[in-house]
N, C-alpha and C positions, 0 to 999 in steps of 0.2 A: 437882690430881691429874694424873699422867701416864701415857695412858693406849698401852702398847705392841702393837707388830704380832703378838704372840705371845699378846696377852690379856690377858698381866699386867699389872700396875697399879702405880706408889709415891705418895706420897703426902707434899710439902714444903712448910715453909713459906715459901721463898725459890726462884727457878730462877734457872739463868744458859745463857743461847742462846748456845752457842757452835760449831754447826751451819756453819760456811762458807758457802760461797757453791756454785754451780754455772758453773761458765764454757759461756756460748753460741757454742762456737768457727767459724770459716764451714765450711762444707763441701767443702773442695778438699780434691780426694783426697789421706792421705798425711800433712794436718795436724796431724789430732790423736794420730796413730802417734808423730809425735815434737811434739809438746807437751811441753813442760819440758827438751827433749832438745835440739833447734837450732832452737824455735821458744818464744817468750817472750813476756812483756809487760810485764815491768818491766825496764830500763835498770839499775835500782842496783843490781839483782839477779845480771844476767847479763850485763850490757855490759863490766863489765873482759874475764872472760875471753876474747870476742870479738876484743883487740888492735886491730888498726890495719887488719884484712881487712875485707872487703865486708860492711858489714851493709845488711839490706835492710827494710822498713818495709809489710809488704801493709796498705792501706788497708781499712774495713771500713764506715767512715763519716768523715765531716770529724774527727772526735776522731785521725786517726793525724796529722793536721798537729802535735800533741803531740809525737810520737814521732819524725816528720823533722825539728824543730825540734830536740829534745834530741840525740840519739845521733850526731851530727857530734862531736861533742866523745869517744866512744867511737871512730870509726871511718869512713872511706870508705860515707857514706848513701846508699842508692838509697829516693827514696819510688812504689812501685808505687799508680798511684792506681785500678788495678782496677774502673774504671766505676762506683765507689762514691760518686764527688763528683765536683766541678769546680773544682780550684782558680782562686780569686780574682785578680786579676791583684797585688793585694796580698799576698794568700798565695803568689802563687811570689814576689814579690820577697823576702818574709822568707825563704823557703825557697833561694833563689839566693844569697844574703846569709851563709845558715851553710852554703852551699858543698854543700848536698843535691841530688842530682840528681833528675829527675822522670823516670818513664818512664809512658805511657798504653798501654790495652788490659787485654781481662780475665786472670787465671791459671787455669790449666788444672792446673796438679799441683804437688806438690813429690815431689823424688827425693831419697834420701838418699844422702852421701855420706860417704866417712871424713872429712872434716874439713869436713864444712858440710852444705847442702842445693843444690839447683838448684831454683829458680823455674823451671818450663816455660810460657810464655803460650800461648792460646791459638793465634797464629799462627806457632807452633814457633820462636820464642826463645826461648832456655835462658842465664838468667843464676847462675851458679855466686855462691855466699853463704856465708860464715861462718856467718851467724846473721840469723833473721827475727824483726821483731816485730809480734805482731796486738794490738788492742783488743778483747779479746772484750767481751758482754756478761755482767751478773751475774743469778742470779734466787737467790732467798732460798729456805728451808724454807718451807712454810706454818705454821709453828710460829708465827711474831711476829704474824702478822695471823690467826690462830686467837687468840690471848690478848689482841687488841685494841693492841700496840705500835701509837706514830705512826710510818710511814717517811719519809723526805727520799730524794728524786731524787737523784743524784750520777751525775755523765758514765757513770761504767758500766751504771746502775742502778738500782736502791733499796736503802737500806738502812735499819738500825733506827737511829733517833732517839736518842741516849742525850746523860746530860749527862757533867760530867766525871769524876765516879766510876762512872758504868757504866752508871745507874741507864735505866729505860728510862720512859715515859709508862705504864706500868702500875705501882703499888705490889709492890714482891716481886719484879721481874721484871727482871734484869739480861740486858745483852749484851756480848760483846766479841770481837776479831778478826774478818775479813774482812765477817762479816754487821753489823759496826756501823762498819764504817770504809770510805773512798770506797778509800782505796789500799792493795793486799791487800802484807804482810809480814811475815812471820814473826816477825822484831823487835820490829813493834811488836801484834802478835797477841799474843805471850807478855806486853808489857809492861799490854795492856789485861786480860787476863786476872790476874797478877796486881792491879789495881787493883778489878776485876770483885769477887774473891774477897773481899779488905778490904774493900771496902763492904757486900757482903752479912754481910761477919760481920760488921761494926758494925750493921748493922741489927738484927741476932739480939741483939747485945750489948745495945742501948739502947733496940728496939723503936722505930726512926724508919723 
């Protein structure tokens, strides 16, 4: 039974958690105003349009070295490492290698502009950007660990455990899109969801 914020109540013999995710974005002023807008964090998502202009990379943890590695190949990388690590002397070499640039110090804001954003640092450098990418963190509904799903760790966060039809460590309880996959896309959202739906109705069908 599912039981809603209004009282009401339904009642199934199969569910399928398809609830997203929540992004833990940092708190620089200005961020999350344009989230999805000149600030991103997928590459495959939103680095073509980007071109060959300044894209920039705010660090949040060692996971943005991901993000300076890749988007050289989209564009002129800057990886701002925002006091959030230390790259490794082997981490800048791979980083110096795909021709990323490194700048140190914290950020202080982003400004919007018509055609990008401005990084403003704390000690009033102002780097003008196409396009910025963060790693936020993920956090789940309480939905899946209310119904006892297993979750697995993945770089962003937790997510639900499933196999490869959907199915989750609960009998009846399927997942799909961003709450059961490490890498959030529309694509392949829709493709788990369709896969999510067949399995439940085979289970209806066959009672497995």
């Amino acid at each position: 039974m599912v039981a809603l914020a209004d009282g009401s109540s339904y009642q199934a013999r199969r569910i399928i958690l398809a609830a997203g995710v929540a992004d833990e974005l940092p708190g620089l002023p200005e961020l999350a105003e344009l989230w999805g807008k000149h600030v991103f964090h997928c590459p495959y998502c939103h680095g073509y349009e980007l071109g060959k202009e300044g894209i920039g990379v705010l660090a949040t943890s060692e996971l943005a070295m991901h993000h300076g590695l890749m988007l050289p190949d989209w564009g002129a990388t800057t990886l701002f490492v925002n006091d959030a690590f230390e790259p490794s002397a082997d981490q800048l070499a791979q980083l110096k290698a795909r021709g990323t640039h490194v700048e140190y110090g914290a950020a202080e804001r982003l400004n919007e502009r018509a055609d990008g954003v401005e990084l403003v640092m704390q000690d009033d450098r102002v780097f003008p950007l196409a396009g910025l990418f963060v790693a936020p963190r993920i956090h789940l509904s309480p939905l899946a660990a209310q119904l006892g799903c297993e979750l697995e760790e993945s770089p962003m966060g937790c997510i639900v455990k499933t196999d490869a039809m959907q199915a989750t460590s609960i009998p009846g309880v399927f997942a799909c899109g961003d709450v059961a996959r490490a890498a959030g896309s529309v694509t392949f959202a829709v493709a788990d969801g369709a896969m999510a739906g067949l399995s439940t109705h085979r289970t209806l069908m066959f009672g497995i």
